[in-house]
C-alpha atoms as an extended CHARMM CRD file, in Angstrom:
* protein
*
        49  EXT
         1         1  UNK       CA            179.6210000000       78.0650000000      117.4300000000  PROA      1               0.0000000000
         2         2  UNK       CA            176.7740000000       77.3510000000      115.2030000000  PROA      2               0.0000000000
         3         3  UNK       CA            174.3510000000       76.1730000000      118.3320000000  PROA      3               0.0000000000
         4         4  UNK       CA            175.3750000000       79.0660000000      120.2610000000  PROA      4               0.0000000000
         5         5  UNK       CA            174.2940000000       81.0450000000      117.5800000000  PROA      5               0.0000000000
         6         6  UNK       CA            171.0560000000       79.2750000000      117.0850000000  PROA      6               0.0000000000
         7         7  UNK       CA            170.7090000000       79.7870000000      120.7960000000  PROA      7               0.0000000000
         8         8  UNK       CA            171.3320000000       83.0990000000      120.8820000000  PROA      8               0.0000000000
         9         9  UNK       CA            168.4840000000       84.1290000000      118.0430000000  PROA      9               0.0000000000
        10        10  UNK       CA            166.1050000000       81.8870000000      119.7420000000  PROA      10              0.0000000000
        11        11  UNK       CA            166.1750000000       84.2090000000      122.9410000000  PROA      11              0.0000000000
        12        12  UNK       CA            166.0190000000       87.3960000000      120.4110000000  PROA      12              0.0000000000
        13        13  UNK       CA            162.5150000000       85.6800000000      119.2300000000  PROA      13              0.0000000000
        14        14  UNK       CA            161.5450000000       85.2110000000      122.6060000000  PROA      14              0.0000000000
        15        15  UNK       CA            162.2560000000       88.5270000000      124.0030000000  PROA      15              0.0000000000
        16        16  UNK       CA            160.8180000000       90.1180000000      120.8180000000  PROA      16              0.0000000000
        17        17  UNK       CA            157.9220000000       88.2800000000      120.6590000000  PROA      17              0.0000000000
        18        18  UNK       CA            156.9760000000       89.2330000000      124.3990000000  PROA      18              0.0000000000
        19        19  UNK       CA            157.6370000000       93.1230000000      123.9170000000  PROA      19              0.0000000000
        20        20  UNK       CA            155.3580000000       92.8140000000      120.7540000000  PROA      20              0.0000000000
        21        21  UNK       CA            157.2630000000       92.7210000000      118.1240000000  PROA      21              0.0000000000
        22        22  UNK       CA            156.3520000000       89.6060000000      116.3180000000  PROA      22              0.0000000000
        23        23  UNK       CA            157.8470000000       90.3760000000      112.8550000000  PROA      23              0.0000000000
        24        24  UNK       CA            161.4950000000       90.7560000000      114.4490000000  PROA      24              0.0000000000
        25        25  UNK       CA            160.4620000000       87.1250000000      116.4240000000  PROA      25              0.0000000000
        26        26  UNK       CA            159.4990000000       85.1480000000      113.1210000000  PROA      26              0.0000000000
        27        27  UNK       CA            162.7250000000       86.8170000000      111.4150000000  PROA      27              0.0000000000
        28        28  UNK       CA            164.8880000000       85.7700000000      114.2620000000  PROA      28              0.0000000000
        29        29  UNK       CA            163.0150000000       81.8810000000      114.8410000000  PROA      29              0.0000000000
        30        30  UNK       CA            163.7090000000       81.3160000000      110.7800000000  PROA      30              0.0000000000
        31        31  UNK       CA            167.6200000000       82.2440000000      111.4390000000  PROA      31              0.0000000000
        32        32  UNK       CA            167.7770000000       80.0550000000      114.5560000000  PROA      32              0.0000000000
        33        33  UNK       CA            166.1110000000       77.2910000000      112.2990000000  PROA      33              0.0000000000
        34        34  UNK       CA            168.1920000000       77.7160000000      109.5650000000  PROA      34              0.0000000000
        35        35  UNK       CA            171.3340000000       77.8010000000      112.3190000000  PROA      35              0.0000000000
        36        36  UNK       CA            170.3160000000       74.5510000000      114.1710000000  PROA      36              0.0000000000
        37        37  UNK       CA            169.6540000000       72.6550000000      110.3660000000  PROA      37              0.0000000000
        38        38  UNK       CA            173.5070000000       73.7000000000      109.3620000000  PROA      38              0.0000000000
        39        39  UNK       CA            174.6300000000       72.6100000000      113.2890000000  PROA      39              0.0000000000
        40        40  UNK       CA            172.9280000000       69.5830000000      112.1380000000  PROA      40              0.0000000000
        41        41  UNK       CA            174.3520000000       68.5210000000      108.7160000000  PROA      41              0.0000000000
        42        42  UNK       CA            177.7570000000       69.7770000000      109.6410000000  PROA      42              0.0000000000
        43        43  UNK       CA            177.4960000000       67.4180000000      113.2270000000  PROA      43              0.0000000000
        44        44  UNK       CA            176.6040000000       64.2760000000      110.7640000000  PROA      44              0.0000000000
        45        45  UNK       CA            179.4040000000       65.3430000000      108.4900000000  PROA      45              0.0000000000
        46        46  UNK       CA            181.9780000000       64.8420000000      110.6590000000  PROA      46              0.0000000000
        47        47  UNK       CA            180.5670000000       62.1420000000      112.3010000000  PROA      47              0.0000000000
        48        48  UNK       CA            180.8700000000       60.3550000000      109.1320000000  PROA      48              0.0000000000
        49        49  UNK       CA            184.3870000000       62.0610000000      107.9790000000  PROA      49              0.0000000000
């Protein structure tokens, strides 16, 4: 759910960031960062659990 999300904000950036809106893009690229580092911590947590 987490990397679909992540996905999904990294294509908002994209889109944004072609139709010139490059303040929407860096929003949407830090939520997609913060999305793929919690995908992350939460895939090694259960890995361990």
């Amino acid at each position: 759910m987490l990397i679909e999300l992540a996905i999904l904000f990294l294509l908002l950036a994209l889109v944004a960031y072609v139709l010139g809106a490059r303040g929407i893009a860096g929003f949407s690229m830090e939520i997609a960062k913060w999305l793929v580092i919690i995908f992350v911590i939460v895939a090694i947590v259960a890995f361990i659990l």
